[in-house]
N, C-alpha and C positions, 0 to 999 in steps of 0.2 A: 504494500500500500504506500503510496507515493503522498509528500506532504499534502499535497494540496486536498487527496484524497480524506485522508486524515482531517484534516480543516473543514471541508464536506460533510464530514462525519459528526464532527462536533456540532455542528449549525443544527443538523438534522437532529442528532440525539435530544438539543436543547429546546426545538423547537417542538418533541414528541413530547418532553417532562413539561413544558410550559402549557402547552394549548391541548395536548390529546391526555395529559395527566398519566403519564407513562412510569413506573415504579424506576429511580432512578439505581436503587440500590441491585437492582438486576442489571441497568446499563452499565454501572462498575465492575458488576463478576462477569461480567459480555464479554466476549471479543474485540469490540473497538468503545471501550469504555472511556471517549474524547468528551467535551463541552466546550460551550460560547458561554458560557455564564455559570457565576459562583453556586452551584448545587444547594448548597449549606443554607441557601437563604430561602427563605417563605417565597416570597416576589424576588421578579430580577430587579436590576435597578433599571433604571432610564436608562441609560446609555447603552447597556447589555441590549434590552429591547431595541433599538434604536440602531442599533450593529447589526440583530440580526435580520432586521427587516431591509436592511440595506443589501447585507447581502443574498437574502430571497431574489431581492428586486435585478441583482444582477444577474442573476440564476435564471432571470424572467419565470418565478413560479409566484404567482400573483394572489393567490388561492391562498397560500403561506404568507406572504406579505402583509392582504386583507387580514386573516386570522390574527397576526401579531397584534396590527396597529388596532384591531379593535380591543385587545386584550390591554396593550395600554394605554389608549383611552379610559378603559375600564378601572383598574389599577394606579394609574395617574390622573385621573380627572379634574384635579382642584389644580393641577400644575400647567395643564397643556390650554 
């Protein structure tokens, strides 16, 4: 698996734990147990979200984008 692949992976894994509610303590004993954002925490932070909707958008997977940004909306609303 080649960085970039890796990177791919993380975005994905984080974006299974955030929006599909994915047990992340299985994507640790997985095989490709990567992240875009700190696990440990309840919510991600803004910027984490913020990253990864960026890079959906580059991906052009737009379906994941929408799910992010409505999640923080949802999560950050007194902010945005």
């Amino acid at each position: 698996m080649t960085e970039s692949d890796e990177l791919d992976m993380a975005y994905t894994n984080s974006f299974n734990i955030i929006i599909l509610d994915y047990d992340w303590e299985e994507i640790v004993e997985g095989k490709y147990p990567f992240f875009a954002h700190n696990i440990a925490r309840r919510f991600p932070k803004k910027y984490e979200l913020e990253r990864l909707i960026k890079h959906f958008l580059e991906k052009e997977d737009y379906i994941k984008c929408k799910s992010l940004k409505e999640y923080l909306e949802r999560v950050y609303e007194n902010e945005i």
